[in-house]
N, C-alpha and C positions, 0 to 999 in steps of 0.2 A: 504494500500500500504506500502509492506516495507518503514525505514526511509531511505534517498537519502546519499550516498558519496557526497562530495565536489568534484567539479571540481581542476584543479592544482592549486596553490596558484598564486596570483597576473597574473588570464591572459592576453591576451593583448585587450580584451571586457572590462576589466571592469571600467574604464569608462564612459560605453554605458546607465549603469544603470542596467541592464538585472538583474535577479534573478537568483542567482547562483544555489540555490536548482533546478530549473527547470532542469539544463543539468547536473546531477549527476546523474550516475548510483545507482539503490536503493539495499541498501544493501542486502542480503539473510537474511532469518530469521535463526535464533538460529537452532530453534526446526522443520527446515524443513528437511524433511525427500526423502533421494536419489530415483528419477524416473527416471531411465534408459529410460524406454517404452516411456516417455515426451521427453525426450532429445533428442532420436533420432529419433521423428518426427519433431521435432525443426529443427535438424540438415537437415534432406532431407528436408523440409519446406523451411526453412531459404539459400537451394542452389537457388532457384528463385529467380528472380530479387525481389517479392514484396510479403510478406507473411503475410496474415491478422488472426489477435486474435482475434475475436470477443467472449464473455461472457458476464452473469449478473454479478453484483454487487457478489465479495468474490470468481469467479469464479478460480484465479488465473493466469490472465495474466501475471499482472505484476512480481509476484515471479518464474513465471515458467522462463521468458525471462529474467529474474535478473542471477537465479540460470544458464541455461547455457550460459550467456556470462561471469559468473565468472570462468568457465572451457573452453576457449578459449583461442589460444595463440593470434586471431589475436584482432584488436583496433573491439571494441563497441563502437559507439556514442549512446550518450542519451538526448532527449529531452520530457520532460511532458508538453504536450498543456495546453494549455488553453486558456479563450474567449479572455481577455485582449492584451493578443499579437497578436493573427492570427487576431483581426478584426480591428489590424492597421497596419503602417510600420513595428513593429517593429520586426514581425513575422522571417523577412529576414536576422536580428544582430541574433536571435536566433539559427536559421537554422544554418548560419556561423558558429557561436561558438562552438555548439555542435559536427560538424565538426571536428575543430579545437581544441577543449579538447579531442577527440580522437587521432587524429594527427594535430601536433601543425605546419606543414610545409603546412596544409590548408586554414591557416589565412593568410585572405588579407591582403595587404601593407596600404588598409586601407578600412573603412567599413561602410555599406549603414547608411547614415544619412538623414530625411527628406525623401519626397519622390523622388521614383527612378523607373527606371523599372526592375520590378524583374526577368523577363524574362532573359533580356539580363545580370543580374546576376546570375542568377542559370546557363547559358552557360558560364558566362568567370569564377566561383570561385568554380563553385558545375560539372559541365558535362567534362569541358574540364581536369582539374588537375586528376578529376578520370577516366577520360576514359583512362590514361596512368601510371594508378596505377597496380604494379606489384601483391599487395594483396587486396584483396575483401575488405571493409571498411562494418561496419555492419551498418545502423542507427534506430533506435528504436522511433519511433513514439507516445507516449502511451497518454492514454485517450484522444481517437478522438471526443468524444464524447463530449468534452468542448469545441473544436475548430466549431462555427459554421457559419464562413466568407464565404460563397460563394467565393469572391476574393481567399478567401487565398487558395481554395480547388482548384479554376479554376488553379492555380498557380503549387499546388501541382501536377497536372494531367496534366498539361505540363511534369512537372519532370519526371513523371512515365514513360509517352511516350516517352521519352527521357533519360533516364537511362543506365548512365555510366556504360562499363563490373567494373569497381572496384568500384562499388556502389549497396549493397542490402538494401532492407528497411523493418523494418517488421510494421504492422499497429495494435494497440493495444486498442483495448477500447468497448465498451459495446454493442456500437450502430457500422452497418457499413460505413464507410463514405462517401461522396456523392459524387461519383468518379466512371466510368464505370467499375462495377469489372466485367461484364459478358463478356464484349472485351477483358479485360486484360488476364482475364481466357482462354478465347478460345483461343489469341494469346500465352500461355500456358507459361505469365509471371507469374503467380500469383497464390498461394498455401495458404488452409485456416488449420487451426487448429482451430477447433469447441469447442464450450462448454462440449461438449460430450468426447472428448479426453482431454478436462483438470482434467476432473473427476477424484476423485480417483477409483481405482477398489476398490474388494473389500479385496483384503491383503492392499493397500495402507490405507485404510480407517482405518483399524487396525493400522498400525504403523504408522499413524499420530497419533491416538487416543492417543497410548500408551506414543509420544515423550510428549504430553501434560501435561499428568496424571502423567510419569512416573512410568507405571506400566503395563504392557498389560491386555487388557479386555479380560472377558472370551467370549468362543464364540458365545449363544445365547445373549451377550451386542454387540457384533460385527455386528454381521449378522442385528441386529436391526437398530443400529447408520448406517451402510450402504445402508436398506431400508430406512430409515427415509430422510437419506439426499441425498440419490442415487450420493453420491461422490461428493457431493457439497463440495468446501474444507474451509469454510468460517464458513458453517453447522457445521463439524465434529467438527472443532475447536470450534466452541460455545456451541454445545452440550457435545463433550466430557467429559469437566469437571462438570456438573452437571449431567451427567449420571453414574462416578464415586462414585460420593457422594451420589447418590439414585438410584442405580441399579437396587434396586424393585419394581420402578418402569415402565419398560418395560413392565411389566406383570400386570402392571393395569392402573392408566389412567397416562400418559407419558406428560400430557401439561404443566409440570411445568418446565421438561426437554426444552419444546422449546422454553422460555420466553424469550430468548435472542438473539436469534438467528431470534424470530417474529419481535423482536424489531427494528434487524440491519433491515430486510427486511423492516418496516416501513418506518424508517427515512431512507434509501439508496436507498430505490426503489420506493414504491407506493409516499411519498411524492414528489417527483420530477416527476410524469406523470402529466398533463394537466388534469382538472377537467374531461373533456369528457371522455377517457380513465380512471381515477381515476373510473368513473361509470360505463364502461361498465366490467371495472376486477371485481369491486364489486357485479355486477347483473348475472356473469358469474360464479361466485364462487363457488356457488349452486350445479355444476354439475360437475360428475369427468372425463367429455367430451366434448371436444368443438368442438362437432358436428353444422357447419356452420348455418342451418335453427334452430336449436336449439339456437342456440345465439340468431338470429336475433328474435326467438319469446320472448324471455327472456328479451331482449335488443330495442326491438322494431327499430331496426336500418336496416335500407336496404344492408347496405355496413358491417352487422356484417361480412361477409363471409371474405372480403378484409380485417378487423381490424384484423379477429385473425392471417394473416401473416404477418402484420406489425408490430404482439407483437412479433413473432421470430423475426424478423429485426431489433426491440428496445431493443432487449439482454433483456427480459424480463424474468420470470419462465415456459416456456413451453417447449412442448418436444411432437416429434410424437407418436401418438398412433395406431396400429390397428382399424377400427371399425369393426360393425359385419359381414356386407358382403365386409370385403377387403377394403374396403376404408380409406383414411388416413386422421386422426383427429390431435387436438393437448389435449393436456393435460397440469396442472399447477403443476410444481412443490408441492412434498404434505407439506413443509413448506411457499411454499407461500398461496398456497390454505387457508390453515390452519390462515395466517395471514391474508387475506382477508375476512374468513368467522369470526374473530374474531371483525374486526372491521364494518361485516357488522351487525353482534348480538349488536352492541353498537347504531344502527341508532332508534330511537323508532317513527317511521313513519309507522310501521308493514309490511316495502316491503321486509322483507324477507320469510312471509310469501305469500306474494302475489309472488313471484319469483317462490317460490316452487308452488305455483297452477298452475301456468302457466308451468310448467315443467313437474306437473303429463299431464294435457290435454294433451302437447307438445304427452308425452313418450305413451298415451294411441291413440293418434290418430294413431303414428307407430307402434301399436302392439307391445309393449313393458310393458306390463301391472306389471310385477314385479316391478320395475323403477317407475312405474305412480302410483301404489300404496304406495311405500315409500314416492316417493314425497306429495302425497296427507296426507298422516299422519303426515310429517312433517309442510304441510299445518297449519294443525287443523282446518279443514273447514270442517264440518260436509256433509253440502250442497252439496260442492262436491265430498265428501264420497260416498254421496247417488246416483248422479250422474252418477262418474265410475260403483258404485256397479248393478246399475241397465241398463247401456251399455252394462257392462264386465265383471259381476260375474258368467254368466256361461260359459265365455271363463277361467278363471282361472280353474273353474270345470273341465273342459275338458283338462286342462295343470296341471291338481292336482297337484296344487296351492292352498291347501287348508290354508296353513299359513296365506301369502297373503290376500286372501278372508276373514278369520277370523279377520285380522287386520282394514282393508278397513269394512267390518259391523260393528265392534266395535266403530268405528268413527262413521260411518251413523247413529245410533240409537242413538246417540245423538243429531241430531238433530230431530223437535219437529213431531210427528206422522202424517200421509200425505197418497197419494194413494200408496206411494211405501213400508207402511209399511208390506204387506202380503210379497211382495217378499224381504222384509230383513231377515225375519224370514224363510223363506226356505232357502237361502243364508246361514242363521246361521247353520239352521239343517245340510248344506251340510258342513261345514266349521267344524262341532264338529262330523263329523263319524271318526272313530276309521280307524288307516290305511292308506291302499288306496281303 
C-alpha cells in the first residue's frame, strides 16, 4: 500500500487517541504510471452512491483510488480499517474524523466517547449535515477485509440504506464485505470495479515495466511479463526487475524470474487462509482447472463445488475459465499456481503424487485420456500405468494418440511382468509405427 499523507496538523480528534496514519490519504507512487481507461471507470463507478474494489493481494486498489482522488477538485475522505477499531467504540471517532479531515465544518461540537448509539449518530453528524451538502463528499473505505465486527458492519448497512445525496463511499479490500450487495445492486446503488479491470492490459504492462527498469523491454520480454502475470500489477513490479537482469531467461526455465513475486504470494496470501483452505489450494494445485467434481475427487470434500466460489469471494488467484463443452470453471492464477505447486513439492508425505493418481482416474473416467495420461506419468505409478494402458490404450489408438500411449507403456513396463504383459507389448508395437 502506498505510504499515507498526514491528516491536517493538530485536528480537533486528537485527543481521542485515534491513529492519524489511519485517515490519511496514501500517497501515489513515484513510478506509477497514467490509466486513463482506470480513471474513468472510477469516475462512472465512483457516480453511485456505493462502489466496491474488491482484488487479491498487489491487485491495486489502493493506488488506483489514491491516484484518482489526487486529480479531483472535490474533498476525498480517507479511512484504512482495521480489526482494532471497528470491533469496539471507537470505530464511530474514526468515521467522524475522516469526515472531518476532509471537510473540517463536519466535526462535531463534540465527539462519541464511551458507549453511544451509533445509529442515532450517523443520523445527526454523518446523514443529516450531508444530505444538504451542495458537493458530493467522497469517502474511501479500504481494506474491508481487517474490519471483521458484525456490529460495526450491521452499522455500516444502516448507513448504506441511508445515504446522504452528498455522500458516496467506495468499498476497498480483498474480500467483499458482509453487507447485502445483491439488494444494493438491484436497487442500482452500487457499482463494482473487479480485479479484472484493475489489471494492466497489455501496453500498461509494458510501461509499468519500463517506469521500473527505466528502460523499455523488448517485445517478446513484454508479451511474456504480460502472460506470466496476466496484469497482475504487484507481479509486473516484482518481476520486472529481475526479468531485466536475465532476459534469457524467458526462453528457458523462467522460475528464478518468479522468486519474488512466489514469495509476496506466500506471506500475503496462502499464509493468512485457515488450514482447511491452506489444503484444499494445495490439493487443487495439480490441475490447471477447477472443474467442481474434479476438486471434490482430488479434495475429497462434498462442498469442493461451493469452496471454489468462495475462493472468488476471498479475492483469492482465480479467474473464469471456459470448459470443454461451454461450461464455466475457475482457474488459478499461473503465479499463484506456481506458488502453491512449489510449496506442495516441499511436503514429503508423497501426496503429490497421490493427487496426481487420483487426477489421471478422475480425467480417464471423463474420456479425457491425454490429461489422464500426463497425470499418471506425473504419478510415477507404474500400476497405474498398466491400468489406464490396458482400459485405454486402444482408445488413444483410435484418437492417434500415439505419443501418449508411448508414454503411459513406458511407465507400465516398469512395473514387474503380470497377465497384462502381452498387451503392453502390442500397445508398444502400436505406439513405435512410423506416422499415422
Amino acid at each position: 500500500m502506498p505510504a499515507p499523507l498526514d491528516p491536517p496538523a493538530s485536528p480537533p480528534w486528537a485527543a481521542l487517541g485515534l491513529v492519524p496514519v489511519k485517515l490519511g490519504r496514501p500517497r501515489t507512487d513515484p513510478l506509477a504510471i497514467a490509466r486513463p481507461r482506470l480513471g474513468a471507470a472510477l469516475t462512472a463507478a465512483l457516480a453511485h452512491p456505493l462502489t466496491l474494489l474488491v482484488g487479491p493481494a498487489g491487485a491495486g486498489k489502493t493506488a488506483a483510488l489514491a491516484a484518482w482522488a489526487a486529480g479531483r477538485d472535490h474533498a476525498v475522505a480517507w479511512w484504512t480499517l482495521g480489526d482494532d477499531e471497528t470491533a469496539s467504540d471507537r470505530w464511530l471517532a474514526y468515521l467522524l474524523a475522516a469526515l472531518a479531515a476532509a471537510r473540517p465544518e463536519l466535526a462535531p461540537s463534540h465527539w462519541p466517547v464511551g458507549p453511544v448509539d451509533p445509529l442515532a449518530w450517523l443520523g445527526d453528524q454523518v446523514v443529516a449535515p450531508l444530505s444538504r451538502a451542495a458537493d458530493p463528499l467522497v469517502l474511501v473505505l479500504d481494506e474491508l477485509e481487517r474490519a471483521t465486527s458484525p456490529a460495526f458492519w450491521r452499522a455500516m448497512t444502516w448507513l448504506f440504506d441511508h445515504l446522504p445525496s452528498g455522500l458516496r463511499i467506495a468499498l476497498a479490500g480483498r474480500t467483499a464485505p458482509p453487507i447485502p450487495l445483491a439488494r444494493l445492486e438491484a436497487a442500482g446503488a452500487l457499482a463494482h470495479v473487479d480485479a479484472a479491470r484493475l489489471a494492466f492490459d497489455v501496453a500498461e504492462t509494458a510501461a509499468a515495466a519500463a517506469k521500473r527498469i527505466g528502460r523499455e523491454l523488448d517485445a517478446p520480454a513484454a508479451a511474456w511479463l504480460f502472460a506470466r502475470t496476466r496484469g497482475w500489477p504487484a507481479g509486473v513490479r516484482l518481476l520486472a526487475p529481475a526479468l531485466a537482469e536475465r532476459p534469457e531467461l524467458v526462453e528457458a526455465d523462467a522460475t528464478p524470474l518468479d522468486r519474488r513475486a512466489l514469495d509476496f504470494l506466500a506471506e500475503e496470501v496462502l499464509a493468512a487462509q485457515p488450514a482447511a483452505r491452506r489444503r484444499f489450494l494445495l490439493d487443487t494445485a495439480i490441475v490447471d482447472e477447477l472443474q467442481p467434481d474434479l476438486c471434490a475427487a482430488l479434495t475429497g470434500r462434498a462442498d469442493a463445488p461451493a469452496e471454489l466460489w468462495r475462493l472468488a469471494d476471498a479475492g483469492l488467484f482465480v479467474a473464469p475459465v471456459d470448459g470443454p463443452r461451454g461450461e464455466v470453471w475457475l482457474r488459478y492464477h499461473p503465479l499463484f499456481q506456481a506458488m502453491l505447486l512449489r510449496h506442495l513439492s516441499e511436503e514429503t508425505d508423497g501426496r503429490a503424487a497421490g493427487l496426481h493418481a487420483r487426477a489421471a482416474r478422475w480425467y480417464a473416467a471423463a474420456g479425457r485420456l491425454e490429461r489422464a495420461v500426463d497425470h499418471a506419468v506425473r504419478a510415477d505409478d507404474p500400476a497405474l500405468a498398466q491400468e489406464l494402458a490396458a482400459a485405454h490404450g486402444f482408445d488413444l489408438i483410435r484418437r492417434r494418440a500415439l505419443g501418449e500411449l508411448a508414454r503411459l507403456v513406458a511407465l507400465a513396463r516398469r512395473a514387474p511382468a503380470g497377465p497384462r504383459h502381452g498387451l503392453l507389448a502390442t500397445l508398444a508395437a502400436w505406439a513405435a509405427l512410423p506416422g499415422d
